[in-house]
N, C-alpha and C positions, 0 to 999 in steps of 0.2 A: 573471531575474525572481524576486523573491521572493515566495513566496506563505505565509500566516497561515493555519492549521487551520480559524478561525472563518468564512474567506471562500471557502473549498469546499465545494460542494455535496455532498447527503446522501451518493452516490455516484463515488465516486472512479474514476479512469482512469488506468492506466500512467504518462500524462502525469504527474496530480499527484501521483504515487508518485515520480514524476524529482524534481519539485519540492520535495515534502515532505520526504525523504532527501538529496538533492543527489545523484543517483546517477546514469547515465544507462540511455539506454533498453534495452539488454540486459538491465543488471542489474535495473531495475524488472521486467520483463517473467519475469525467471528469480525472483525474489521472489516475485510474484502466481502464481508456479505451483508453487513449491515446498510441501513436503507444512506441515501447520504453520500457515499463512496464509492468513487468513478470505476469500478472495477465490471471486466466483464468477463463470458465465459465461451472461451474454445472448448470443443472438442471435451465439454465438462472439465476443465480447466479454467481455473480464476485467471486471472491476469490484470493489470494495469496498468496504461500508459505513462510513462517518466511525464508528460504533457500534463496529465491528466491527475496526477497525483501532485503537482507541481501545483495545480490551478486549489487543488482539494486543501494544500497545505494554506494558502495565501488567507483560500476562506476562512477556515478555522482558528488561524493564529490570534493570540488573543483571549481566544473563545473558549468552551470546556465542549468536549463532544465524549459523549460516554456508549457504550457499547452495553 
């Protein structure tokens, strides 16, 4: 399934971190917790802002960030 930046809601899920990346679920999950990464946690729940993963990517670009 491919999924487009503009068609995810404001708040993102592991899920569309698998998507967004092409990565699977480990490594989204080991991502959203890693230090670094605008993610935060409802309800024991990850999440992270379209805003906020938008600002993460700008940083990084370029750059190597390893997990």
């Amino acid at each position: 399934m491919q999924v487009t930046f503009d068609k995810v809601e404001r708040l993102l899920t592991p899920k569309d971190i698998q998507a967004i990346f092409s990565i699977g679920k480990n490594r989204a999950y080991s991502l959203m917790k890693s230090d670094g990464f605008p993610s935060l946690r409802i309800n024991n729940r990850l999440y992270v802002s379209k805003a906020a993963l938008n600002s993460w990517i700008e940083k990084y670009t370029g750059r190597q960030f390893s997990l």
